[in-house]
KOLTIVO-342140 format. One record per residue (C-alpha): residue in one letter; y, x, z. Coordinates in steps of 0.02 Angstrom, whole numbers, padded with zeros to 5 digits, always signed. Layout:
<nodes>
aYXZ...
</nodes>
This chain:
<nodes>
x+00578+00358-00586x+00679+00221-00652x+00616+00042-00631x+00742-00033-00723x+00817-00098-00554x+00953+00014-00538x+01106-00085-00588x+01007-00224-00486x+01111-00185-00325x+01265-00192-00400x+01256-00363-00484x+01364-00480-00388x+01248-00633-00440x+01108-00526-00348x+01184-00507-00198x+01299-00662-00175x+01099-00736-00176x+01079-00662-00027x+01226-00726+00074x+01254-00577+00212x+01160-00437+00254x+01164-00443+00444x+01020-00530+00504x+01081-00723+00590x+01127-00723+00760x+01128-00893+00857x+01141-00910+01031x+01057-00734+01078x+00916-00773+00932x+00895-00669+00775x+00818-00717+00614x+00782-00570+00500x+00758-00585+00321x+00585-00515+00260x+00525-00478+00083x+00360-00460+00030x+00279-00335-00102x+00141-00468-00141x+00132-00696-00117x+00144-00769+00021x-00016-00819+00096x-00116-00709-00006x-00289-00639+00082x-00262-00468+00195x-00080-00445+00158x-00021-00632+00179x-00100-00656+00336x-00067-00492+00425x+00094-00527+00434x+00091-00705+00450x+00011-00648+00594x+00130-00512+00641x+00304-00629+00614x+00203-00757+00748x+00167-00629+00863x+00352-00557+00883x+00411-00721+00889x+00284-00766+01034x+00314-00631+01138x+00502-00630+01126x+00490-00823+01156x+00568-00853+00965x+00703-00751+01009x+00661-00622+00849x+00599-00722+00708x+00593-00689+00518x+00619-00760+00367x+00500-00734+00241x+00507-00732+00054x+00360-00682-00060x+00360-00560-00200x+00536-00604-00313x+00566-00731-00210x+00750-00649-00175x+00710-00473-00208x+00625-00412-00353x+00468-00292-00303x+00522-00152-00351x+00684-00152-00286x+00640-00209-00106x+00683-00017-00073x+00864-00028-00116x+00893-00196-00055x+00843-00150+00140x+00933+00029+00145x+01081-00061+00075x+01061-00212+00207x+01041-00351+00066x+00900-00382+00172x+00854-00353+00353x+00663-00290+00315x+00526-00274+00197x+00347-00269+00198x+00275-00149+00068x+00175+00000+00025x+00266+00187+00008x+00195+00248-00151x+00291+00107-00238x+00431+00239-00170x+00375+00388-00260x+00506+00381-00389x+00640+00414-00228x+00500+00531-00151x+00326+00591-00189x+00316+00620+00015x+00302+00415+00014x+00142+00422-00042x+00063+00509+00106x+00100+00353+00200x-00006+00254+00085x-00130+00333+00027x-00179+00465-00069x-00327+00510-00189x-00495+00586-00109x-00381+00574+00037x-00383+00522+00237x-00490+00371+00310x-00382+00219+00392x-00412+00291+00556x-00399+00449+00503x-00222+00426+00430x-00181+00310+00608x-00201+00454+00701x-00118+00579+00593x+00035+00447+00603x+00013+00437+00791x-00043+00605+00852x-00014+00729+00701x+00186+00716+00671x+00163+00589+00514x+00252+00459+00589x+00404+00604+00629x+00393+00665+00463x+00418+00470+00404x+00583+00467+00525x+00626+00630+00459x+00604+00570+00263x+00678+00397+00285x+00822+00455+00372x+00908+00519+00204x+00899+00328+00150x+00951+00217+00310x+00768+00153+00346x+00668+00150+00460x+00484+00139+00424x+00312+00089+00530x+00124+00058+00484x+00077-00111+00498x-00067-00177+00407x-00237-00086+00326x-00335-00144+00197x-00477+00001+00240x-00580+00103+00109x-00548+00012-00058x-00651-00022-00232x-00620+00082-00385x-00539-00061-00492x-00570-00177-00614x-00624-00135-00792x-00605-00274-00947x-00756-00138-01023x-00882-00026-00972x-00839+00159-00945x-00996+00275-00967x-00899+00436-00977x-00748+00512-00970x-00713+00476-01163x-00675+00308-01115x-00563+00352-01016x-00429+00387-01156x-00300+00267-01206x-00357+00148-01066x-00182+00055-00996x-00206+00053-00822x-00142+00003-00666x-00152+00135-00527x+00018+00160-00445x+00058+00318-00357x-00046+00490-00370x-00187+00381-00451x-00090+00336-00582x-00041+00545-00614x-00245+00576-00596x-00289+00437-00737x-00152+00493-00835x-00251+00675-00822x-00407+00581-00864x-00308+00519-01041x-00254+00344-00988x-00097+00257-00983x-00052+00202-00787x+00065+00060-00801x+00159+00034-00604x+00146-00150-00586x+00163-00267-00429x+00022-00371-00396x+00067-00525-00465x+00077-00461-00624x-00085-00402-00639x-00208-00542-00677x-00092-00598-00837x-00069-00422-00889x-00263-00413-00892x-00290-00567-00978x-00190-00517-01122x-00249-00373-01128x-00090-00268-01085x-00192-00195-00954x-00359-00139-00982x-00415-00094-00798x-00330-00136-00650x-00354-00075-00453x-00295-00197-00325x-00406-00176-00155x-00549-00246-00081x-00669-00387-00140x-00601-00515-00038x-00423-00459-00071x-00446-00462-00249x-00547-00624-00257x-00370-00713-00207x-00316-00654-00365x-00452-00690-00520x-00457-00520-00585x-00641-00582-00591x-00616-00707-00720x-00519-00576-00829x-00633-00414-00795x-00811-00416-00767x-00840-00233-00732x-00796-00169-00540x-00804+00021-00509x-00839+00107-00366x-00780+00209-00233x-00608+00194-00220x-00569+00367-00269x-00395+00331-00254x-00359+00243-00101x-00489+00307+00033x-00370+00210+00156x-00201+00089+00105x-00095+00088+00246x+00055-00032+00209x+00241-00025+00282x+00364-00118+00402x+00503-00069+00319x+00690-00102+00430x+00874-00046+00354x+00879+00094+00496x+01040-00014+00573x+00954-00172+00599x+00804-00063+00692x+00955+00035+00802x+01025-00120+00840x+00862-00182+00915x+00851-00124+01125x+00732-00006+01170x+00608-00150+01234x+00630-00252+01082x+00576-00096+00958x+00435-00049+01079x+00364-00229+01058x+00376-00246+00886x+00312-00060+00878x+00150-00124+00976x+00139-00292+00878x+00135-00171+00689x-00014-00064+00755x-00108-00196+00840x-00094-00292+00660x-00135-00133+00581x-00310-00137+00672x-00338-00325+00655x-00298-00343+00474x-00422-00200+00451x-00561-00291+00559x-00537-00454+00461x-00553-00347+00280x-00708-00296+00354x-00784-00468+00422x-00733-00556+00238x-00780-00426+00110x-00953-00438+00130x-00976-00639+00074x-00822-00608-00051x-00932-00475-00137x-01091-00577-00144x-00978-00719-00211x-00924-00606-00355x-01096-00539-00388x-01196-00687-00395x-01070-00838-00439x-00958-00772-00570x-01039-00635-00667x-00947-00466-00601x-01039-00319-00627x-01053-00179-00493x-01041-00021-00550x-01021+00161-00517x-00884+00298-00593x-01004+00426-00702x-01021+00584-00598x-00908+00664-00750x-00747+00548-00719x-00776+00587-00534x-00780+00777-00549x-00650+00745-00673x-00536+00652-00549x-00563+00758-00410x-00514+00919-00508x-00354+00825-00575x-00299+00778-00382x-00339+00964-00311x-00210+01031-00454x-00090+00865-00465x-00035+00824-00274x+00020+01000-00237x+00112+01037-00379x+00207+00858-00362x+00286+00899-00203x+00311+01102-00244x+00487+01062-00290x+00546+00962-00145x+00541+01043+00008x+00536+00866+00131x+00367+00812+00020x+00302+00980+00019x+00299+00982+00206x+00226+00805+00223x+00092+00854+00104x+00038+01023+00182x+00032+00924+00354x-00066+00781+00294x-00175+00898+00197x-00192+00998+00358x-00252+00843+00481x-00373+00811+00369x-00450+00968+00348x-00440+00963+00526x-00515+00814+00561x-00670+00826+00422x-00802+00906+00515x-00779+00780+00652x-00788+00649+00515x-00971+00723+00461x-01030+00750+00623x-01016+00580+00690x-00965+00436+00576x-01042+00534+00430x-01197+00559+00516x-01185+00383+00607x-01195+00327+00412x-01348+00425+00363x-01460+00363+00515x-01423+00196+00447x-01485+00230+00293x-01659+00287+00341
</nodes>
């Protein structure tokens, strides 16, 4: 997929803006540079790594620090990619299906339609050979690649109208990057890939006509209320968002073995915090939404459902049947989660229907 970024590297203005590419080195103390895919500061993504930066610098006594710079601060979104395999930058923090145009394997460390739970996906990165496979894939591009923040089961997206059926569905421009965007295109809409920032203008306008961005108290910090009245649910499309620490693979190498084993530790236990605080904030967000500015909870139609589902079972194969690295990603992420579903009904599943009695 082209972005339009691809001459981007190449532009001396670009990269005499970013000085050098090896991170500073004072005195025994580094300071990496970090892009972000999304503001500084913004809810769920902004402060999980706020909080991650301040806990490797803590524990390494600010020996390892980072600077940070928000969505096109330095780097344009979209070409954060190229600009940490090349070592314009040290690191990046980001989501993989932004990727897919390098590799549709990148979205299985996202997410993925009708796909894996965050804990779910954790352990299939831990204990089922996904975080091997995402060695294995980044290795052809000089990165190096670990989960680091979770944004947990999301919202279906923001509509400008209501959608009774799947006849609305056609000619709707939408934002849903990744598979989702394939499955709406199935549906008859128009995905757009857009980085966050870009969304709540886009909507207002009226260049977008729908928009999925997270969780109510994620997507609070960015209007899409004032712009879009209509909030679908369930997040068909992102059961689980797992987003990246992304290193240019020599900066991670030259890292000791204790110093990538604490930041290793200091990614997952921000991976299970910035879950925990999604969870303890979306409630009152929601409520906020609902009963101070007008949004509208609603449902997809059982047809747009069925619809969606049919278009992932026939869509997310036949993406990666070409390439033989995404293929194998897909059939073992497809494979945990088979494996883990009837654990998933037996317990949490069932855990969920007691409650409901």
């Amino acid at each position: 997929m082209n972005y339009g970024r691809r001459e981007w590297l190449k532009s001396g203005t670009a990269l005499g803006a970013m000085a050098c590419a090896a991170p500073a080195i004072a005195q025994g103390k580094r300071e990496l540079k970090m892009v972000l895919g999304w503001p500084r500061h913004s809810p769920g993504n902004g402060t999980a790594i706020e909080r991650f930066v301040q806990n490797v610098s803590k524990s390494t006594d600010g020996r390892i620090t980072f600077r940070i710079y928000g969505a096109n601060e330095l780097v344009p979104v979209l070409g954060m990619f190229d600009a940490v395999a090349s070592g314009a930058v040290d690191c990046a923090n980001s989501t993989g299906y932004y990727w897919t145009g390098k590799s549709k394997g990148y979205n299985f460390f996202s997410t993925v339609p009708f796909g894996m739970l965050p804990m779910e996906h954790f352990a299939w990165l831990n204990w089922g050979g996904g975080q091997k496979l995402w060695d294995e894939l980044n290795a052809g591009y000089g990165l190096k690649s670990l989960p680091l923040s979770q944004t947990g089961a999301q919202m279906g997206g923001w509509y400008r109208k209501e959608v009774r059926g799947l006849a609305d569905m056609k000619g709707l421009k939408v934002r849903y990057p990744g598979f989702g965007g394939e499955i709406m295109k199935a549906l008859g809409a128009t995905p757009v890939l857009m980085p966050l920032g870009e969304v709540f203008p886009a909507l207002q306008s009226g260049a977008l006509d729908a928009a999925e961005l997270a969780t109510p108290w994620f997507d609070m910090g960015y209007g899409l209320y004032k712009v879009a009245k209509y909030y679908y649910s369930p997040g068909f499309h992102e059961p689980g968002h797992t987003l990246e620490l992304m290193f240019n693979k020599k900066v991670w190498e030259s890292f000791s073995p204790a110093d990538q084993t604490l930041i290793t530790l200091a990614a997952h236990a921000e991976l299970l915090h910035s879950e925990s605080e999604v969870l303890a904030n979306d409630p009152d967000a929601l409520e906020q939404l609902t009963s101070k500015n007008g949004v509208q909870l609603r449902t997809f139609p059982d047809d747009i459902l069925r619809a969606m589902q049919k278009a992932a079972i026939e869509i997310i194969p036949a993406a990666v049947a070409d390439d033989p690295m995404s293929k194998k990603i897909q059939e073992s992420y497809a494979s945990f989660q088979k494996k883990v579903l009837h654990r998933g009904l037996l317990m949490p599943g069932a855990v969920w229907q007691m409650r409901r009695l």
